[in-house]
N, C-alpha and C positions, 0 to 999 in steps of 0.2 A: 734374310738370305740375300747376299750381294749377285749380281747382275751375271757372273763371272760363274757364281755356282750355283745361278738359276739355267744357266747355257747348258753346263756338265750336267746338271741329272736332267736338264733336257732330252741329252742324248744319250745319258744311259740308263732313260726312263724308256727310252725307242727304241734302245736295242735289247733290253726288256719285254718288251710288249712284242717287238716284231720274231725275236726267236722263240717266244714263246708262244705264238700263232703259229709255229713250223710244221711241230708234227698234223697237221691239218693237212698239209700236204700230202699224207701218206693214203686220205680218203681216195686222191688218185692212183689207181693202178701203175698208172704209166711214170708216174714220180717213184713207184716204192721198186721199178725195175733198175730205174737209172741211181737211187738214193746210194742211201751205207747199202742195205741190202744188196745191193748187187754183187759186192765185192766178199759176201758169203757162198759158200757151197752148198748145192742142192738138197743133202743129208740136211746139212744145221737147218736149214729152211723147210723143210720138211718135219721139223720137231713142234708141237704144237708147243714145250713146252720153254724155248727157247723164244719163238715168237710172241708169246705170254709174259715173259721177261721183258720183252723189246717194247713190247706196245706200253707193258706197264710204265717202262724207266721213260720210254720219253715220254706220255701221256702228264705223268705225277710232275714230271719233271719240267713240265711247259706251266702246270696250275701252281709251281714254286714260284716259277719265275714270274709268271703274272700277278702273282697275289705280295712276294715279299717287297716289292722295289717301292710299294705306298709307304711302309711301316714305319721307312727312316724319315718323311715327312713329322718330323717331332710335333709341328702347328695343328696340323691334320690327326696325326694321332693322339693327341691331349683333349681336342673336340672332340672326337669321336672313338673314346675309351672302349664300348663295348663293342662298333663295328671292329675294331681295331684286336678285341681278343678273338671273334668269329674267324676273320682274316688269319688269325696268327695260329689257332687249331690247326684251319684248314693247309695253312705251310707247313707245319712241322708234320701233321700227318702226313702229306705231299712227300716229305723231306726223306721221311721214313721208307717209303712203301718205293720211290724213287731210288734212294740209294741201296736199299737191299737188291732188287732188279740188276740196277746196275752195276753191283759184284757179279753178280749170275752173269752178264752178258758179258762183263770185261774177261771174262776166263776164256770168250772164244772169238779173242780181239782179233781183225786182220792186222793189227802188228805182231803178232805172235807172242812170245812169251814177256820181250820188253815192254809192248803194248798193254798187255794182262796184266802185269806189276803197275804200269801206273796211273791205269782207271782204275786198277782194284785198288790200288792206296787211296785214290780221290774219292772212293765210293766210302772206302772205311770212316776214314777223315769225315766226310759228311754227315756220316751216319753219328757216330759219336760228337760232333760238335751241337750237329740238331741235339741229343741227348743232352746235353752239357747245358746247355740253352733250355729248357725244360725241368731240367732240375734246379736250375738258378732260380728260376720263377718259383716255382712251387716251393723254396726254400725262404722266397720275399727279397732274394736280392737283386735289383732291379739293376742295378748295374753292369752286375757279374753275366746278365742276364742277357742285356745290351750287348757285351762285349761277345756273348759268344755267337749270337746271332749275327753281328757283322761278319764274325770269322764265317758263319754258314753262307752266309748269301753270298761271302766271296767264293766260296767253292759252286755256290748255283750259278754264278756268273760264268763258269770255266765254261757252261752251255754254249753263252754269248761266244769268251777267247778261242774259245776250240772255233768256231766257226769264223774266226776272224784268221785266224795263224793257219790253219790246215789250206783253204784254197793258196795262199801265198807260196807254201809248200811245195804244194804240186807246180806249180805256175813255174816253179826255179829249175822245176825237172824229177823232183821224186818221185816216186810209185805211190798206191795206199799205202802201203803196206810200211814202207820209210818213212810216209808222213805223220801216220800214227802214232811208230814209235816216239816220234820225237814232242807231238801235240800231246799223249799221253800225262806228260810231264808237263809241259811247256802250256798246258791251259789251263794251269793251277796251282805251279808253284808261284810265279807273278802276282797273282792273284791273294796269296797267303800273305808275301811280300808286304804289299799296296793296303793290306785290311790293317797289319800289324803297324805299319806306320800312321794308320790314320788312329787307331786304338791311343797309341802312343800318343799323337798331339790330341786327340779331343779327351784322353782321361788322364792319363798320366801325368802329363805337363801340365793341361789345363787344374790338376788335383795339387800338384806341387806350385806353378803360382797359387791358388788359393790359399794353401795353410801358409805360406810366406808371407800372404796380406795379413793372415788373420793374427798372427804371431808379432807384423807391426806394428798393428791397431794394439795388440793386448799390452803394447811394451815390453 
């Protein structure tokens, strides 16, 4: 790994680690007045089974984020093959139990119903990509396998964007409620973006130079 892209998952091994240490906050009273929670109403808050959803989506959703961002260490995961399936249950369960939550909660988004459409798309998407990624394995194709799990962790990563794009938001003058709508979207389509082009250069290209060497070599 060059120096360049020892820096980059430096830092988005840190912003890994550090959002996904967040909901820890919430042990605080005083943090879960001033949090997202506050910007709900007393009825939703009042729902046990609403706050069951909540704690679930970001709990699961913090133990994604901590456990997926080793996986891509290819060095690390070739050493350590079995730590590396323990680790990879324990995500895709995570992934699972995390995105279902998180349909449940994006229905009573403070963006209202543009909000609701597009955490509930990101919850969807998650949901079936982790699936996709699970049946690739269990099918032996390790690639296919590969690929669909970048696609997930980019949508685990939207944790991270959401938290980076949404203060910016406010900061320009929006309300929650505008800022939502717009991070709803905006912490996961980028994200889709950025996985689909890196797919591209490490399989696609790197599988087309290949069979063009080999095809040299054969004459």
């Amino acid at each position: 790994m060059e120096q360049k892209q020892k820096l980059l998952y430096f830092f988005f091994a840190l912003f890994c680690i550090g959002v996904g240490l967040y909901p820890l906050a919430y042990l605080s009273s005083g943090f879960r007045e001033q949090g997202v929670l506050d910007s709900k109403s007393q009825k939703l808050l009042m729902s046990n089974a609403y706050l069951a959803a909540f704690y679930l989506h970001i709990s699961s959703g913090a133990l994604a984020l901590l456990t997926g961002w080793s996986q891509f260490l290819k060095s690390w995961r070739n050493k350590h093959l079995r730590f590396h399936r323990y680790l990879g249950y324990l995500y895709v369960t995570s992934v699972f139990i995390s995105s279902i939550a998180g349909f449940i909660i994006a229905l009573f988004s403070t963006g209202g119903t543009i909000g609701a459409v597009g955490f509930g798309i990101l919850a969807v998407l998650w949901f079936i990509t982790n699936l996709l990624a699970v049946a690739n394995i269990k099918k032996g194709k390790v690639k296919e396998h590969e690929k669909w799990m970048i696609r997930n962790y980019g949508l685990t990563f939207s944790a991270v964007t959401l938290r980076i794009y949404l203060p910016i938001l406010l900061m320009i003058g929006l309300d929650i409620a505008q800022g939502l709508q717009i991070v709803a979207f905006l912490c996961w389509i980028p994200n889709i973006m950025a996985t689909e082009a890196y797919i591209q250069r490490k399989y696609v290209k790197s599988g087309i130079q290949c069979s063009t060497k080999i095809k040299v070599i054969n004459g």
